[in-house]
N, C-alpha and C positions, 0 to 999 in steps of 0.2 A: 903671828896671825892676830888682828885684831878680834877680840870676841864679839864688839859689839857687829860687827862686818857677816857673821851668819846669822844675825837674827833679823839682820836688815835682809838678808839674802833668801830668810826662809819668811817674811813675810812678803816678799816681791813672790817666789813661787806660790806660795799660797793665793794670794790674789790672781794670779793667773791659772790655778786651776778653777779658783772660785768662779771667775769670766766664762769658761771654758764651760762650764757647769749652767752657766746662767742663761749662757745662747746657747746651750744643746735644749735646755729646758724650754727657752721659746720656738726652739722650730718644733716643737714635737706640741702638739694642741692636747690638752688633759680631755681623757675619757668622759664622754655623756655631760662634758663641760656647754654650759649656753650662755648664747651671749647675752648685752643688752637689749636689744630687740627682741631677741625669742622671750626676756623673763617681761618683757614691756607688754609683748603678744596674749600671754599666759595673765597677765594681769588683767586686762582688758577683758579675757575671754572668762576667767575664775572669780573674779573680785567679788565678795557677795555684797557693798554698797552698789557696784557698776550693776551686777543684776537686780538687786532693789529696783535700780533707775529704770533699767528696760520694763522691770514688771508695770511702774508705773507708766509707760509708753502704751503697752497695752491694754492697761484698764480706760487710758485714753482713748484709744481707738472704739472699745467697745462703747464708750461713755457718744463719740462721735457717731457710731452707728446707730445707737439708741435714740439721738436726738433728730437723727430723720426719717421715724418711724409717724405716724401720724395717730392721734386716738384712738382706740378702740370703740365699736359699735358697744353699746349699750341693751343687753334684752330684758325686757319686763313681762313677767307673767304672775295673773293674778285671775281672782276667782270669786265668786260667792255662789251659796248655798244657804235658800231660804228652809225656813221650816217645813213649807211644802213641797208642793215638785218642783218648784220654779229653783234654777241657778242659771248662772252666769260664769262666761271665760275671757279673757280678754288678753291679749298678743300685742304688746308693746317694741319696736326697734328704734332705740335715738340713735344717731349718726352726728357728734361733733364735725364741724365743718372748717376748725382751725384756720381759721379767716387772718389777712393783715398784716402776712408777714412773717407768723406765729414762729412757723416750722422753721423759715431763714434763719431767725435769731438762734433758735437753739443751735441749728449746725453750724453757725458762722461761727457762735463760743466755742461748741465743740470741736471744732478745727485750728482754731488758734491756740486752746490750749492743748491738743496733740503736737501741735510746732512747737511749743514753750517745753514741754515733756522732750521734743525729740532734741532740740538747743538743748535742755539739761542734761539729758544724757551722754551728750558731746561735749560740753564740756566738765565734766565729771570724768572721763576718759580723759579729757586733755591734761586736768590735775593731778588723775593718775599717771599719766604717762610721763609727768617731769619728776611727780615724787619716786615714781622706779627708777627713775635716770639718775635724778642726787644720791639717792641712798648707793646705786652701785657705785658711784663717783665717792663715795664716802669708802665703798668696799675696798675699792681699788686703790687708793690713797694709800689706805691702811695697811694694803697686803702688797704696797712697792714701799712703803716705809719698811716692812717687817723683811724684805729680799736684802736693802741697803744692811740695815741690823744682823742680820744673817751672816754676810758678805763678812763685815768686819769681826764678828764674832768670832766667826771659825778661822777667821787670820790670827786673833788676838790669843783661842786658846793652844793653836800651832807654836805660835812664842811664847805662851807661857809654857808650854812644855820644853820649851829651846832654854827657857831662861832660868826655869826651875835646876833643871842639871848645872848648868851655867854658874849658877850661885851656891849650888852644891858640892863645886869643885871647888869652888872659892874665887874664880875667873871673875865673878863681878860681886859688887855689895846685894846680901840678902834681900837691900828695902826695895831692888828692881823689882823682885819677884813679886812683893808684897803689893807695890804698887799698880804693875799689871793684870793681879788677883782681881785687883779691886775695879781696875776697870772691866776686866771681862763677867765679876756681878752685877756691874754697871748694867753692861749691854744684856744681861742673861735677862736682868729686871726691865728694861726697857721692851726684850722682846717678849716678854710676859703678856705685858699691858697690850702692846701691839697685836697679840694674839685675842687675848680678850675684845677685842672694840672690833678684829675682824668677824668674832663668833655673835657680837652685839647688832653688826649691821647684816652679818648674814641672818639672824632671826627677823629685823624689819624689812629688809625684801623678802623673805619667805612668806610675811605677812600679808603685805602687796600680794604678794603673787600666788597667795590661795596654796602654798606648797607645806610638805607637812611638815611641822618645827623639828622633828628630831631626825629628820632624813637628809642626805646630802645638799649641798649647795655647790657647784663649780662655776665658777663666773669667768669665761673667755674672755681677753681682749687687753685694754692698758689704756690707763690713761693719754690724750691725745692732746694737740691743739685739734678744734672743730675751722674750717675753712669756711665762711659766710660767701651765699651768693647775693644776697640782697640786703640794701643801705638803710640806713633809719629813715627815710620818706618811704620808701616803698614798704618796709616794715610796719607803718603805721598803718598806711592805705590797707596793709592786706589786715590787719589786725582788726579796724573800722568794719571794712567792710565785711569780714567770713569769722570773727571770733564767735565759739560758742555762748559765752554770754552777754556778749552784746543782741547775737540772734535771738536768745531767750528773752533779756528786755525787751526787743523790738515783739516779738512774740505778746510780750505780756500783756504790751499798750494799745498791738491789736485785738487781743481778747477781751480788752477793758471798752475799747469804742464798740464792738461786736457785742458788747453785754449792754451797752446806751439801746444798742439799734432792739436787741432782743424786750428789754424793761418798756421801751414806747410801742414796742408792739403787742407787749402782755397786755399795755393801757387800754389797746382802742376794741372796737365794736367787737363780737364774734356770736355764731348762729350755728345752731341744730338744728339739722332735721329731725321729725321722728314721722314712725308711720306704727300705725295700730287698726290690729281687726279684733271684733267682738261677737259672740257667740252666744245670745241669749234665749234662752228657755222658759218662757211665761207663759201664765194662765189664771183662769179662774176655777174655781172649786163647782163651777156649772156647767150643767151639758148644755149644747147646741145642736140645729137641727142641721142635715147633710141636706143636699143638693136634690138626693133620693128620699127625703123623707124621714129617714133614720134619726136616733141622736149620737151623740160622741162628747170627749168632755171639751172647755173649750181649752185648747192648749196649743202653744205654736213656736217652732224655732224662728229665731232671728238673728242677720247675718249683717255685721256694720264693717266699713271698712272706712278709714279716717287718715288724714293726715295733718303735720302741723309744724311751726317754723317759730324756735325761741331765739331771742333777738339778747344778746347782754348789752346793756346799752352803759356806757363808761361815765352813770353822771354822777355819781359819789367818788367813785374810787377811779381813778386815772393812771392809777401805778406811780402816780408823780413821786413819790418818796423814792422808792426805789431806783427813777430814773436818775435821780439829786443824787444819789448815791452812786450810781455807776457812772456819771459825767464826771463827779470828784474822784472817782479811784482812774478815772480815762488821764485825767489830769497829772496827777500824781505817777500813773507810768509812763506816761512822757518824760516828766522832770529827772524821774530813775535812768529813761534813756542816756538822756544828755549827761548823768552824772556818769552812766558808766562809761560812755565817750572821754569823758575826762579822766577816770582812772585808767582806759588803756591808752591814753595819750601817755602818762608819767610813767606806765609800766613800761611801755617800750623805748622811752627816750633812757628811762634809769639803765634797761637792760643790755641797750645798745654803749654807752655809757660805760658800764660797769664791764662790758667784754673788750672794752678798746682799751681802758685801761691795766687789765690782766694782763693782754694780750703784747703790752710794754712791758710789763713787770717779766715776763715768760721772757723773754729775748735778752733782758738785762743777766737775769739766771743762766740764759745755758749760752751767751756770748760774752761775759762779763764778770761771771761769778762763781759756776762749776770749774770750769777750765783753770782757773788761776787758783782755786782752793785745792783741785786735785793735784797743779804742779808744786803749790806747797808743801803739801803734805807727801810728796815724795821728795821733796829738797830736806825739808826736816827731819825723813827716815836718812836720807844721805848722808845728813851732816852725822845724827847719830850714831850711824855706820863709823865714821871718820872719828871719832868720840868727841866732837864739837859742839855737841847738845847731849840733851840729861832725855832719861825717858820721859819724864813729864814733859818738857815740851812735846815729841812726840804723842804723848796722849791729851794734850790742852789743842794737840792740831787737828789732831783726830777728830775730837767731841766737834770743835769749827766745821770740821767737815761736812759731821752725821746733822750738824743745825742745818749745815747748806743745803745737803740734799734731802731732806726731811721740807726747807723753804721751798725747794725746787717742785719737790710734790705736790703744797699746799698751792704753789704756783700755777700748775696743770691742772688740779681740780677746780681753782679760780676761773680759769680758760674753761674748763668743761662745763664745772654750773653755770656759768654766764652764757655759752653754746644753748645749755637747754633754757635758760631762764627766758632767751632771745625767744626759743621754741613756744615756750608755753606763754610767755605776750604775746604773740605776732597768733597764733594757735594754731600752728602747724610748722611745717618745717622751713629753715632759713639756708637749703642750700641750692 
């Protein structure tokens, strides 16, 4: 009986229970496990920058509310008290008349910059929701590289226990043993690290997702190829016309022409009413005779009622500075428009781009590159069954392997971040 023939034979078993193991594992979904979407959900809903944003939507709103309130009336009261009997009261109301515009301007600003608030807040949400998607694309990576490492691991210390006896009987040379030692501290080290960088990005989605750092994480699901329903012209058009910060720019440059209109209307005319009654109490320190003959002293109330109209008239001051000022900043977000038209032109041409080319590389892997390493590496366990090969070949096809499908991985998450990267140019979804 060949020796080297059962340890080919107990690592064929072993990989088939390992298989056996790996698809019992996928049909069965891990408990309280969630997916992308619920931890995308949960971010959007917990993220305490995303609620920064919203608070600042609301101090908009009130700031908008506020600016289509009109002056307040104005009351005066005032009085004198002479050294004798005689005083005086007097009842003042001015009523500003916020003449020219006034009120427009303020709520035209304050509306535009309620759109620009509600734009940032959207897409703050949209950056969110691609940096939850990478980070799990980075989880998942990491934790089907650490399954692959797994897989071989527990094949490689099945034959070292096969080979240890083996060499102990004397049936093969000692350095088999030593050498297969060495590769299963290999892979024990390799699934170390693998382990680490899953606990690494489970704390940065925890972060994203408002969840508590020392409590579970399960993340459902596997990396994928994503299926596009829409082409790089349509991808632009929709990116042009519905991204969040494009909306925001456009937002900003109508805030800025809405602050020209509001600064020429601070400029021109405006007029108060007022109205005032007066309540006076005069006399002299002398009598007078009555009607009957009598005297009395002389003293008498008196009753004024007045009205009057203050005119501000714009001949020094015109607000002209401040209007220079608001036509230059109307300007200037214009120019930001067009600039960021041009940066989501290059984001979605690059992102479109950058997923067609994965998307090649992904098919050369699992039709031209898994398939033909995996029938190697069971031609090389055959031959060394046959004693036609040394076990280092065997473990030099091996490592070949764990690079393939370790590329195969980094392959699929290329395919997945370029899926979301399409998502967050275009700002919303690409299917």
């Amino acid at each position: 009986m060949n020796p080297r023939g059962g340890f080919l034979r107990v690592i064929a078993c072993a990989v088939a229970v390992a298989a056996a193991a790996v698809a019992h594992a996928q049909g069965q979904a891990p408990a309280r496990a969630l997916t992308v979407d619920e931890l995308v959900a949960r971010a959007l809903r917990e993220n305490p920058e995303v609620a920064a944003a919203r608070a600042d939507v609301q101090a908009a709103r009130g700031r908008l509310e506020q600016a289509g309130l009109r002056p307040n009336p104005m009351l005066e009261l005032g009085g004198q008290k002479a050294l004798g009997p005689d005083n005086n009261v007097m009842v003042g109301l001015t009523l500003p008349l916020d003449l020219n515009g006034r009120k427009e301007g303020r709520v035209g600003v304050a509306g535009r910059e309620l759109e620009m608030k509600q734009a940032q807040l959207a897409d703050r949400e949209r950056r969110l929701t691609a940096e939850v998607r990478m980070k799990a694309a980075d989880l998942l990576a990491a934790r089907r590289d650490l399954e692959v490492t797994d897989d071989l691991l527990r094949v490689n210390r099945e034959a070292l226990t096969l080979v240890g006896e083996r060499a102990r009987r004397g049936a093969i040379p000692p350095l088999e043993e030593s050498l297969l030692l060495v590769e299963v501290n290999r892979l024990e080290a390799s699934r170390r690290l693998l382990e680490s960088r899953i606990e690494i990005f489970g704390l940065r989605l925890k972060a994203l997702a408002a969840l508590p750092a020392d409590g579970p994480l399960l993340l459902a699901g596997e990396l994928g190829p994503s299926p596009l329903a829409l082409e790089r012209a349509g991808g632009i058009a929709k990116a042009l016309d519905r991204r969040a910060d494009m909306l925001a720019a456009r937002a900003d440059a109508a805030m800025a022409r809405a602050k020209v209109l509001k600064e020429e209307a601070e400029g021109r005319w405006d007029a108060s009413v007022s109205l005032n009654y007066q309540r006076q109490d005069f006399g002299y320190n002398l009598n007078g005779l009555t009607d009957r003959g009598g005297t009395r002293p002389i003293q008498d109330v008196f009753h004024y009622f007045g009205a009057g109209l203050t005119i501000t008239l714009p001949v020094r001051n015109r607000n002209q500075g401040n209007v220079a000022a608001a036509r230059a900043e109307s300007v200037a977000a214009e120019r930001r428009v067009d600039f960021a038209g041009l940066v989501i032109r290059q984001e979605v041409e690059s992102a479109f781009t950058q997923y067609a080319a994965t998307q090649r590389s992904l098919e050369i892997y699992a039709r031209g590159v898994r398939e033909v390493a995996r029938r190697n590496l069971d031609v090389i366990r055959r031959t060394y069954g046959l004693g036609q090969a040394s076990l280092l070949d065997v473990i030099a096809e091996q490592r070949r392997y764990i690079e393939i499908e370790m590329g195969y991985t980094e392959a699929l998450k290329q395919v997945y971040t370029a899926a979301v990267e399409i998502e967050r140019a275009i700002g919303g979804p690409a299917r």
